[in-house]
Each structure stands twice: as structure tokens, then as C-alpha cells.
VOKENU-393813 format. One record per residue (C-alpha): x, y, z; residue in one letter. Coordinates in steps of 0.2 Angstrom, whole numbers, plus 5000, padded with zeros to 4 digits. Each point is the difference from the previous one (the first is absolute). Example, Ala and Ser with C-alpha at 12.3 -4.5 7.8 and 13.67 -1.06 7.14 Angstrom:
<recs>
506249785039A 500650174997S 
</recs>
This chain:
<recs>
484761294437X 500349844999X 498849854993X 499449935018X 499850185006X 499150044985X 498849825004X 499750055017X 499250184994X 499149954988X 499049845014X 500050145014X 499350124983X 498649874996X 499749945020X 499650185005X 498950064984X 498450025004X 498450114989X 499050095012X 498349935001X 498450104992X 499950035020X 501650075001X 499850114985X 500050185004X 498250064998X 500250174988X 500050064984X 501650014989X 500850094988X 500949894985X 501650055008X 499349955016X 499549844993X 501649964991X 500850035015X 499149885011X 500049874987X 502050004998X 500250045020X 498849815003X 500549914986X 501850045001X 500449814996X 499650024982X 501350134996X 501449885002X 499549944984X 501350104990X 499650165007X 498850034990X 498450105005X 498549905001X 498750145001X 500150174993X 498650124998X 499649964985X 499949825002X 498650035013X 499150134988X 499849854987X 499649875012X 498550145003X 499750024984X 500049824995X 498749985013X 501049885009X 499950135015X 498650095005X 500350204996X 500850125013X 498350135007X 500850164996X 501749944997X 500349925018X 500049795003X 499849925017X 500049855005X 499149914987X 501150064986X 501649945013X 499349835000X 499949994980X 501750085000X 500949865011X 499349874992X 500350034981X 501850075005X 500449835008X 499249894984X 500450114986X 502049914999X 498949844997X 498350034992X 499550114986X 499150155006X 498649954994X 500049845007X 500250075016X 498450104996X 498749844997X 501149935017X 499250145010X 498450034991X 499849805003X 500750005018X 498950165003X 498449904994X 499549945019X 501250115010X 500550175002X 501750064994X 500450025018X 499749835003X 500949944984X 501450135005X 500349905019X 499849834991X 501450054989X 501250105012X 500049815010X 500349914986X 501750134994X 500549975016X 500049835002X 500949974982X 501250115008X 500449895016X 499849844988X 501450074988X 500950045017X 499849805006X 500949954984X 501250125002X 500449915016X 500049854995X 501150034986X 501350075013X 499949885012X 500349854985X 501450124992X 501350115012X 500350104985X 499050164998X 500150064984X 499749814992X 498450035013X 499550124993X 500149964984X 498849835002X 498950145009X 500050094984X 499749854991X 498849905008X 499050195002X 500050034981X 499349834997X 498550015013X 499750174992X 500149924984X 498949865003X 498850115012X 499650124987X 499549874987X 498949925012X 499450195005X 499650054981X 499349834996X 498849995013X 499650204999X 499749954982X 498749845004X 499150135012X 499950144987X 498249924994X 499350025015X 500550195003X 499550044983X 498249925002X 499650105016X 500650164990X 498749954986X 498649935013X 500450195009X 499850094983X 498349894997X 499450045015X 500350184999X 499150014984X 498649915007X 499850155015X 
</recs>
């Protein structure tokens, strides 16, 4: 396949992606197969990074026991446990697992994880179709795919270099706050 074809995929790849919403999630209990399953079947973007698998079962059972997610009832997951899944699957190339931990418990402070989840399934998209833009625009100011693609590649690999100090810096700044409403819960639960 040659360089323009291999453009073209990849923008119609990006222009048709979509997560379902926590709407569109099926409403039933999974198996981890089932669950591995639907992860890679939705997310299938993130397996063209090297072909590398980006969630196994054992990843999901230390995200449980990490406390990142909440733990399977009688080892099933629904659609709460999807939403947790999705989301650190897509951060966890950029932010510490952890990291990604205090984002949610943060995010999850004055909204619900299916809020939080919605919020973010926009957001992934809309990076998308931004990276797509560029993509044109690089085209349009070059014929010559493969040099497009490589400024693509470029200019992608310095957003995400510069977006993901920004992310751990502020993440960082807001980590005082989270940790006080932790310690103002564990008061108050001594206090009851």
C-alpha cells in the first residue's frame, strides 16, 4: 500500500471512530473474556500502537486490586467497570496509572463516572478530528504524503509531549485538594 493510501486509512480510521456512549453500552454483566473483548472490539484505535495488547486480564485484575476500579460482584462487570476500563486504557500510554487514578477519584468528586465517562468519550473524539484537521492541512500545504505524514507524526508527538506536562503538572497542583477531602472524609467518618 502505498504512502497516500496508507493517509487516506488512517483519516477515514480516525473520522469514523467513535466509543459508544454509557447509553449505548450494553446493559449486562461480563465475564473478563467478555470484558477484554468489548474493550479491544471499541477501542480498537489503540492497538495500532505496535500491536501490542492494551488490556489483558490480568491488567484489569490489578486495576481492581489497586482500587482504581470498583471490584467485579461475583466475578462479573458491567457497565461501570466498562466505563473505568475505557478510560484508563486510553490515558495509560500518557499518565502514570496512578495518576490516572487521582484524575478519576478527582473528576468523580461532583459527577458520576457516567458522567465523567460521556465528558471524556467527546473529548477523545474531538482530539481525534483535531489531529485529523492537521493532517489536512499538512496535505493540502505538501502534495507529498509520506513527508505529510511525517509532520503529522511530528507535530502529534509534540502536542502529546507538551499536553502531558501540562496534564501531570496541573494534576499535580490539584492533588492537595483531593487529598484534603480524603482526610476531611476520614475525619468525618471518625466523628460518626
Amino acid at each position: 500500500m502505498d504512502m497516500l493510501q496508507k493517509g487516506i486509512e488512517l483519516e477515514q480510521t480516525i473520522n469514523s471512530f467513535k466509543i459508544p456512549r454509557y447509553s449505548e453500552l450494553p446493559d449486562l454483566d461480563f465475564y473478563m473474556d467478555q470484558v477484554v473483548a468489548l474493550t479491544e472490539k471499541h477501542l480498537y484505535l489503540l492497538s495500532y500502537e505496535g500491536g501490542q495488547k492494551f488490556i489483558t486480564p490480568s491488567m484489569i485484575n490489578n486495576y481492581v486490586k489497586l482500587g482504581i476500579i470498583p471490584p467485579p460482584k461475583k466475578k462479573r462487570y458491567n457497565k461501570e467497570h466498562i466505563c473505568y476500563l475505557f478510560i484508563i486504557c486510553t490515558l495509560k500510554s500518557v499518565l502514570p496509572i496512578q495518576s490516572i487514578a487521582d484524575l478519576i477519584k478527582m473528576q468523580t468528586r461532583n459527577k458520576t463516572i457516567f458522567e465523567l465517562y460521556d465528558i471524556f468519550c467527546e473529548a477523545f473524539e474531538n482530539m481525534l478530528k483535531q489531529a485529523n484537521l492537521v493532517y489536512g492541512e499538512l496535505v493540502s500545504e505538501n502534495p507529498d504524503p509520506e513527508d505529510a505524514l511525517a509532520k503529522l507524526s511530528l507535530f502529534m508527538a509534540i502536542h502529546s509531549g507538551t499536553t502531558r506536562l501540562i496534564a501531570t503538572n496541573a494534576l499535580a497542583a490539584a492533588i492537595p485538594s483531593l487529598e484534603d477531602d480524603e482526610h476531611k472524609d476520614k475525619k468525618d467518618k471518625k466523628e460518626d
